[in-house]
BAGULO-677379 format. One line per field, with one value per atom (N, C-alpha, C, O): residue number from 1; residue in three letters; x, y, z. Coordinates in pm, 1 decimal, m for minus. Each point is the difference from the previous one (the first is absolute). Example, Ala and Ser with C-alpha at 12.3 -4.5 7.8 and 13.67 -1.06 7.14 Angstrom:
! residues 2
n	c(1;1;1;1;2;2;2;2)
res	c(ala;ala;ala;ala;ser;ser;ser;ser)
c1	c(1319.0;m89.0;90.0;103.6;m138.6;82.0;m77.0;50.9)
c2	c(m569.0;119.0;120.0;m1.9;106.9;119.0;109.0;110.8)
c3	c(780.0;0.0;0.0;66.5;m138.5;6.0;73.0;16.9)
***
This chain:
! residues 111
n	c(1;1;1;1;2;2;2;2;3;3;3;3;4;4;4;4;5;5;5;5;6;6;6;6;7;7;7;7;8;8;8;8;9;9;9;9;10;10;10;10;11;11;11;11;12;12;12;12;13;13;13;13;14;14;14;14;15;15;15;15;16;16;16;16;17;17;17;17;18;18;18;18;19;19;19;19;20;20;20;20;21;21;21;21;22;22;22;22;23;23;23;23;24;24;24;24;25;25;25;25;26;26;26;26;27;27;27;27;28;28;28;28;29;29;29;29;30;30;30;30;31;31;31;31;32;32;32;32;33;33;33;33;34;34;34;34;35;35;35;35;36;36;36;36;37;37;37;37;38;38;38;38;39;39;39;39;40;40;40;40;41;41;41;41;42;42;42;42;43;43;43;43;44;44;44;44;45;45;45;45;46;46;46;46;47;47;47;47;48;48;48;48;49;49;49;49;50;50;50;50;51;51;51;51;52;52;52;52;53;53;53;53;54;54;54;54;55;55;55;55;56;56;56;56;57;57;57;57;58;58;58;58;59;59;59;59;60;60;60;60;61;61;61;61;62;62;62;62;63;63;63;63;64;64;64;64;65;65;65;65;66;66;66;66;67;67;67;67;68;68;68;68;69;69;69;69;70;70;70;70;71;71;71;71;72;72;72;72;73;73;73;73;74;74;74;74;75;75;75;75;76;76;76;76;77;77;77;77;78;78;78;78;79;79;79;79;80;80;80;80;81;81;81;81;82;82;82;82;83;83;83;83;84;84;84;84;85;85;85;85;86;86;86;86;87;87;87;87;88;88;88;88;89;89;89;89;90;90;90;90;91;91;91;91;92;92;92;92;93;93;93;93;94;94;94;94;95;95;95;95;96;96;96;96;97;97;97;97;98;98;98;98;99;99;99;99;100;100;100;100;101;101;101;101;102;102;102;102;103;103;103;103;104;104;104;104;105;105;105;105;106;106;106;106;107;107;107;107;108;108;108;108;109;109;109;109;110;110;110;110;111;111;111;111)
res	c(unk;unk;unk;unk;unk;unk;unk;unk;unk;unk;unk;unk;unk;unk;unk;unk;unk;unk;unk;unk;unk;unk;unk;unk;unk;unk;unk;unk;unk;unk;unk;unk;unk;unk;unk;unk;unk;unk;unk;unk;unk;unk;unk;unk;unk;unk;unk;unk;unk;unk;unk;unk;unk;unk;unk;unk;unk;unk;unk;unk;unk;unk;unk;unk;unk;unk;unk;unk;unk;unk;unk;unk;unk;unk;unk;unk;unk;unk;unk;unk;unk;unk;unk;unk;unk;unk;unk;unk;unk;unk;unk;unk;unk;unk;unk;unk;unk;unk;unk;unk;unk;unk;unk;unk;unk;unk;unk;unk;unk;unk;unk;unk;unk;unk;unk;unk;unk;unk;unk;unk;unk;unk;unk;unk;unk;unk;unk;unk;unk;unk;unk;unk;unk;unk;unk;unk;unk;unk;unk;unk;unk;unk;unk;unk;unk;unk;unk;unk;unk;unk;unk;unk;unk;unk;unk;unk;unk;unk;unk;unk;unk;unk;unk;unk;unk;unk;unk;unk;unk;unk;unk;unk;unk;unk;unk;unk;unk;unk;unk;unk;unk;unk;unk;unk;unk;unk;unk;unk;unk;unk;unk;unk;unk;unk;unk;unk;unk;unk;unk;unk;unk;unk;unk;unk;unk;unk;unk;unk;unk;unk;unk;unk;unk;unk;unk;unk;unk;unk;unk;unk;unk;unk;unk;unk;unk;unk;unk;unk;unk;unk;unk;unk;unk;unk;unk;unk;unk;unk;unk;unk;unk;unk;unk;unk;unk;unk;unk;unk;unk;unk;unk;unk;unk;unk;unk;unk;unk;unk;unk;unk;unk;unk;unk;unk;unk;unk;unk;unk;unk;unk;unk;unk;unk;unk;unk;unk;unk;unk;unk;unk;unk;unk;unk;unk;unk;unk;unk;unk;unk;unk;unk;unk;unk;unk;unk;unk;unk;unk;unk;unk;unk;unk;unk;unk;unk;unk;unk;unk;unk;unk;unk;unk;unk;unk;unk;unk;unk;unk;unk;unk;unk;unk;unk;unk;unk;unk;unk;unk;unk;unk;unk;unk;unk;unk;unk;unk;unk;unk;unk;unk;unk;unk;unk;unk;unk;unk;unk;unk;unk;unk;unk;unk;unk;unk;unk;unk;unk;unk;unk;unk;unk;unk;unk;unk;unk;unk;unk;unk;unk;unk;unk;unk;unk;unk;unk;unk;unk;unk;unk;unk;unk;unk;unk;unk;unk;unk;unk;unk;unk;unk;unk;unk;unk;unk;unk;unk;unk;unk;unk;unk;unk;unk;unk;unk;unk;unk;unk;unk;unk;unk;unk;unk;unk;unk;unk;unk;unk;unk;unk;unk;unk;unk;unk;unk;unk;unk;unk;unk;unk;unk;unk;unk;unk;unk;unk;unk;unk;unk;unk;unk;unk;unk;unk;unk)
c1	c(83.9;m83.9;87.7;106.2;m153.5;62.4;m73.4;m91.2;77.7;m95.9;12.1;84.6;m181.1;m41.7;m135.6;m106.2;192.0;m87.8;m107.5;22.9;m165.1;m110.7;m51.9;m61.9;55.7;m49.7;31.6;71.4;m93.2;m18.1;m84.7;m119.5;153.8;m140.2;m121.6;m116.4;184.3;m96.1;m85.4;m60.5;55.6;m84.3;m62.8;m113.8;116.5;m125.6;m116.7;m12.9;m62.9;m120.7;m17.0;14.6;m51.7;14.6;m169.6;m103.9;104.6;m95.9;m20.5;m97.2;159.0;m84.0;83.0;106.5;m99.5;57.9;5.9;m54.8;224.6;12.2;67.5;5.9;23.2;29.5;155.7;17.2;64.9;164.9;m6.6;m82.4;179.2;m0.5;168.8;88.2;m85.7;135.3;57.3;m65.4;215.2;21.0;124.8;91.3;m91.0;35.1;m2.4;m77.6;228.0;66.6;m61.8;m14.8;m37.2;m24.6;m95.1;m18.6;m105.1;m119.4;m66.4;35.6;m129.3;m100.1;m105.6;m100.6;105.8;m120.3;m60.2;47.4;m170.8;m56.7;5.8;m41.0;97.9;m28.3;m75.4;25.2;m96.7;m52.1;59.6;35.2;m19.1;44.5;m46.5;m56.4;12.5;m85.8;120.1;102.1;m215.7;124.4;m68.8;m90.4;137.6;m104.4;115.7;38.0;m10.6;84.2;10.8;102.8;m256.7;m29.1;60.0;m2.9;61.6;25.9;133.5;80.2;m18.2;137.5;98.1;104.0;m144.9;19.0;27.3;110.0;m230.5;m46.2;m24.3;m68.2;154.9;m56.5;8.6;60.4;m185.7;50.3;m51.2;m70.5;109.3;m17.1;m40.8;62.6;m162.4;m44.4;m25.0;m15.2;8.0;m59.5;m149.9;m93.7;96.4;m126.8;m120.0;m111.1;174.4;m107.3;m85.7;43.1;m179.3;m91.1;m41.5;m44.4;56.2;30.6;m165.1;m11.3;m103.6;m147.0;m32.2;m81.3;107.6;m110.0;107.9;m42.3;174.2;86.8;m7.8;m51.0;91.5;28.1;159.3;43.7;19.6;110.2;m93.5;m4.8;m64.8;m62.2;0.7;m79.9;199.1;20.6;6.0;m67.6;139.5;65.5;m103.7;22.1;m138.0;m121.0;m113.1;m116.1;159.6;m60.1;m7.1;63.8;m139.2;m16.9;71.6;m43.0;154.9;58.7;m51.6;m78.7;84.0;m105.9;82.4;96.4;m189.7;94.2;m138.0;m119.5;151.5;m72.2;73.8;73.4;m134.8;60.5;127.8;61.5;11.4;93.1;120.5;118.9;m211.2;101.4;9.4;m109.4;171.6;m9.4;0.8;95.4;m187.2;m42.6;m22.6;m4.5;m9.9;m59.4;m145.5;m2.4;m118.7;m74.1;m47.7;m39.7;37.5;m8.4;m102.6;m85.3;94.6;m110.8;m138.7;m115.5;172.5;m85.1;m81.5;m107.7;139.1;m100.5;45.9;m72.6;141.8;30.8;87.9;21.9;30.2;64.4;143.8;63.6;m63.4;123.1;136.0;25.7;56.7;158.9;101.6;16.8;31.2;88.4;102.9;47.4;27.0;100.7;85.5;38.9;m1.1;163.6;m3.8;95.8;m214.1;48.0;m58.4;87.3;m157.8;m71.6;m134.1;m67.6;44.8;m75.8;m143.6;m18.7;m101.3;m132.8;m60.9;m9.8;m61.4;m49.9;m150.7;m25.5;m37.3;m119.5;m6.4;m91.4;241.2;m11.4;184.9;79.2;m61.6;128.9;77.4;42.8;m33.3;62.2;91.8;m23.4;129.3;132.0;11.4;m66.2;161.4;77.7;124.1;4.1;68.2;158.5;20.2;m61.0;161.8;m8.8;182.8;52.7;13.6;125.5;46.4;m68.1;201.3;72.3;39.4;56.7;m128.8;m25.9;26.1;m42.9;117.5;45.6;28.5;43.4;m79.6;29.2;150.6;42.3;16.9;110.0;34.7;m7.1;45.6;m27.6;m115.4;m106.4;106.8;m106.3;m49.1;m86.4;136.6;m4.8;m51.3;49.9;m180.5;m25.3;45.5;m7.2;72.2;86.9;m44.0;m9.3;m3.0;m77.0;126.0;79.7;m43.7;49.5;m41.7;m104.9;171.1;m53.7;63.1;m53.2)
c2	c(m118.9;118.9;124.3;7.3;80.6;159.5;88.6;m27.4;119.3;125.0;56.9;m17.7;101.7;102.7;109.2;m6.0;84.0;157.1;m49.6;m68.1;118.4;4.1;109.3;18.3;87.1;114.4;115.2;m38.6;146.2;106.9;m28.9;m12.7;2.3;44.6;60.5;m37.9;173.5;85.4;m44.6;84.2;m185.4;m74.2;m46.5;42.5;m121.6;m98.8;109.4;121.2;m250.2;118.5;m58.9;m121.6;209.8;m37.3;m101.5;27.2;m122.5;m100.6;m17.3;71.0;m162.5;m13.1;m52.2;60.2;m118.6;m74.3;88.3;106.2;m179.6;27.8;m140.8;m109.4;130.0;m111.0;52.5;113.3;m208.0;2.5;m104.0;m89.3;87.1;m82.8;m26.2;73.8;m212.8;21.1;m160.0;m104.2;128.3;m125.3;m49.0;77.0;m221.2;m128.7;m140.4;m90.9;136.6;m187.2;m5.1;m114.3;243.6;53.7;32.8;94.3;m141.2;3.8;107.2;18.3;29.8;121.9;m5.4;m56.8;122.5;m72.7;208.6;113.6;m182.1;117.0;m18.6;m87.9;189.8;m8.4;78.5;114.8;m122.1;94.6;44.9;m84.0;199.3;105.2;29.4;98.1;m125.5;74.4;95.0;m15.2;115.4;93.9;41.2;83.4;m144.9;16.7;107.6;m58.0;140.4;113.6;m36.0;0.5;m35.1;9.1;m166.6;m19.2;m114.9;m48.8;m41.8;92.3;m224.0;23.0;m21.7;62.2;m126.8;m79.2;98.9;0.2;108.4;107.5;m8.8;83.3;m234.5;m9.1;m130.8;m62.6;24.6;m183.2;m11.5;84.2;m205.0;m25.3;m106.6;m80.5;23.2;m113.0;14.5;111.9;m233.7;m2.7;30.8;m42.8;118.0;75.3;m98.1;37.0;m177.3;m120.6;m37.0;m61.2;103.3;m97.5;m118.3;2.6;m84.3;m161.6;m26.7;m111.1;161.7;m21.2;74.8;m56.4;157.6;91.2;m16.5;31.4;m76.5;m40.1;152.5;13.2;76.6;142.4;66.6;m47.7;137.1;98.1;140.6;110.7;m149.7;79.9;46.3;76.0;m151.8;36.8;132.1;77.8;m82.9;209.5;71.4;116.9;m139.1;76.1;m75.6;38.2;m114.1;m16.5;68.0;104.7;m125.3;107.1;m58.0;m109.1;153.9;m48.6;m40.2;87.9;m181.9;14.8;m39.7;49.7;m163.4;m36.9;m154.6;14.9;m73.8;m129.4;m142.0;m92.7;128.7;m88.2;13.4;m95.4;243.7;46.9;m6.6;25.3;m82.1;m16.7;113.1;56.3;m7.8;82.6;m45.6;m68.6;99.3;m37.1;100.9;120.5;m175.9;60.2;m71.9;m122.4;202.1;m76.1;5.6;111.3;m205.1;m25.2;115.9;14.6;55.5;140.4;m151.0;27.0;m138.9;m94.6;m23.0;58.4;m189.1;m85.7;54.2;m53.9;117.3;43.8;m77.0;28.4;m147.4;m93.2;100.0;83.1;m166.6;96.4;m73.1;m119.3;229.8;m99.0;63.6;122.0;m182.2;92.5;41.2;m81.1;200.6;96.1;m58.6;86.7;m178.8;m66.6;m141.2;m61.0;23.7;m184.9;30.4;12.6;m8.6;20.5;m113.4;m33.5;m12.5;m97.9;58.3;109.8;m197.1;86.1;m86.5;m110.7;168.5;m4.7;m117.3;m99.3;125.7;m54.7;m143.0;m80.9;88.9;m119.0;m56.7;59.5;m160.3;m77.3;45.0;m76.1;233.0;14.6;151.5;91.8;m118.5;140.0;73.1;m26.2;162.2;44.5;29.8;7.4;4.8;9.1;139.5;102.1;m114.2;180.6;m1.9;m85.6;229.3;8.9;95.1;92.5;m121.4;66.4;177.8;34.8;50.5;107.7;112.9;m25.0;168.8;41.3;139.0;17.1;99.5;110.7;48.1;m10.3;42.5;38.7;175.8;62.4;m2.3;168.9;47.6;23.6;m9.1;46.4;m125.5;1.6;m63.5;m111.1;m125.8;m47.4;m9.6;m169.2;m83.0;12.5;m129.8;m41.2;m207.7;m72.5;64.4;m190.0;m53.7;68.5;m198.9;m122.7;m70.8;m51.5;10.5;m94.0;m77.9;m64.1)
c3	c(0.0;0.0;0.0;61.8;m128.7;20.5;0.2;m78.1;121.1;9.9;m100.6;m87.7;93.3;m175.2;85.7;61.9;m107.8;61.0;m97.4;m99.9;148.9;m67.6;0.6;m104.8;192.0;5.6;87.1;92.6;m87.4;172.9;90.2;m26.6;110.7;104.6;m30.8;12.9;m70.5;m54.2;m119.3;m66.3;44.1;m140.2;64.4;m20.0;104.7;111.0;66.4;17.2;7.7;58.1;111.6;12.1;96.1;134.7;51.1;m60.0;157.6;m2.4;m134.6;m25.7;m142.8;m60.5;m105.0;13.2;m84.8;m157.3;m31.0;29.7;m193.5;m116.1;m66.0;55.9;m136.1;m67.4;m89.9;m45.1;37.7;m62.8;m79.7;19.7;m132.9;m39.7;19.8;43.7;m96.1;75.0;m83.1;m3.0;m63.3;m60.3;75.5;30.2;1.9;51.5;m82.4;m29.4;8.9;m56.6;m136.4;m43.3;m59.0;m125.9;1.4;m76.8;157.2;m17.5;130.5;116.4;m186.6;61.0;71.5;m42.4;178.8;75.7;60.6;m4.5;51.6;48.8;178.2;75.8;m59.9;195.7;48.6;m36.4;94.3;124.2;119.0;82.8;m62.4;112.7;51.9;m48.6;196.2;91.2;135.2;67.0;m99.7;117.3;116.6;5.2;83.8;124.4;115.1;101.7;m113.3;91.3;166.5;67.8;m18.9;144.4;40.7;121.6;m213.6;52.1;31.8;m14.0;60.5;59.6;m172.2;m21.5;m45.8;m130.5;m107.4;m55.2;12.5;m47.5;m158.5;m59.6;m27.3;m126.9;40.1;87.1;m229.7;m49.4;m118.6;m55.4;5.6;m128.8;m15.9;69.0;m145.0;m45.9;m134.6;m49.0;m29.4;m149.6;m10.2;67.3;m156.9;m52.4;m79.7;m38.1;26.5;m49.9;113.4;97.7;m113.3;114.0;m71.4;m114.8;169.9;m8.5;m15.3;m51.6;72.9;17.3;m94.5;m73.3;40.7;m115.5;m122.7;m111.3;121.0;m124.6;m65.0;m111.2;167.4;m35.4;62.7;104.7;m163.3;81.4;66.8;m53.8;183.0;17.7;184.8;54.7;11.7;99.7;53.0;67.4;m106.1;1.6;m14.0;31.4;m68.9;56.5;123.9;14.9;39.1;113.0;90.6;m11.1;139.6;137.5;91.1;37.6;17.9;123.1;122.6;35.3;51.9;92.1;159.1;58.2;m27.1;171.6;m13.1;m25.4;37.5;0.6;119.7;m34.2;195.2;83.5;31.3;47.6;m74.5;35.6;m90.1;19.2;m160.4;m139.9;m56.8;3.8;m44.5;m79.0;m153.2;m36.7;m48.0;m115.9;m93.4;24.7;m136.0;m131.9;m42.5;m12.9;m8.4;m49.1;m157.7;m34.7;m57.3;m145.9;m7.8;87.5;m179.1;m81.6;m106.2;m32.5;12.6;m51.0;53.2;m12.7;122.9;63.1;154.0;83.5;m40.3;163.4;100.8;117.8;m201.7;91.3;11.0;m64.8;215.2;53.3;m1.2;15.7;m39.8;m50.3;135.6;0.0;82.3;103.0;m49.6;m79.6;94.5;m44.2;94.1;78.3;m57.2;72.6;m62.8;m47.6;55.8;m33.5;m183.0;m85.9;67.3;m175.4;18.7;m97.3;220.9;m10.5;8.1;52.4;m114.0;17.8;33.7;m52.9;187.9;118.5;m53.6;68.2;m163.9;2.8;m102.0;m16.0;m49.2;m106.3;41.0;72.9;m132.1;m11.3;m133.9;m86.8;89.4;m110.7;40.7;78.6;m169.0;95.2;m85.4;m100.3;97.4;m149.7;72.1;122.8;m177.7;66.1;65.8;m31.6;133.8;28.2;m67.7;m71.1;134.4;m19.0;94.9;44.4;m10.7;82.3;m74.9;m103.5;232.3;m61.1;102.7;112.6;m132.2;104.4;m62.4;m114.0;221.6;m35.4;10.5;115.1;m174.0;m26.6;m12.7;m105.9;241.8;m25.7;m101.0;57.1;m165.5;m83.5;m102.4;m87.7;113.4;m113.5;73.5;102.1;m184.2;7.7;m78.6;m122.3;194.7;m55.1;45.2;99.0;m244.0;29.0;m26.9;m64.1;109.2;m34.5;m52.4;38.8;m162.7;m124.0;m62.5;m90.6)
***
């Protein structure tokens, strides 16, 4: 793995998705960025494929708190995916997250 700046700070939106695209080992994937400020973590990243509605449509989901998870819930069908493990809460199905970290002005994933 090596890191690769993806963006500023200042590009993210605070409580809320965007989406990067971002290429790994030749091939092009879409991630989702959620930037949550108030917590200890403050970004993460998961893939932008929901595994249930078979769309890149994470990155517009609503952030939430579900049993003390912190989650994303699908803008599709609502199933919730947690923002640390990628796993979703209501079915047996994951999307990958990635090691992701603010860097002075810069977010910066491992890929």
């Amino acid at each position: 793995m090596h890191a690769k700046r993806i963006c500023s700070v200042e590009d993210l939106v605070a409580n809320s998705g965007v989406c990067a695209l971002i290429e790994s080992n030749g091939i092009e994937e879409q991630v989702a960025l959620f930037y949550l400020p108030a917590t200890d973590k403050k970004v993460f990243a998961l893939g932008n494929w929901d595994p249930v509605g078979k769309a890149n449509v994470l990155s517009r989901g609503i952030v939430g708190n579900v049993g003390g998870e912190l989650v994303i819930a699908s803008p599709m069908y609502k199933q919730h995916f947690s923002l640390t493990t990628g796993k979703c809460i209501e079915q047996d199905v994951s999307v990958p997250i990635y090691p992701i970290e603010i860097s002075g002005d810069d977010v910066v994933l491992s890929v």
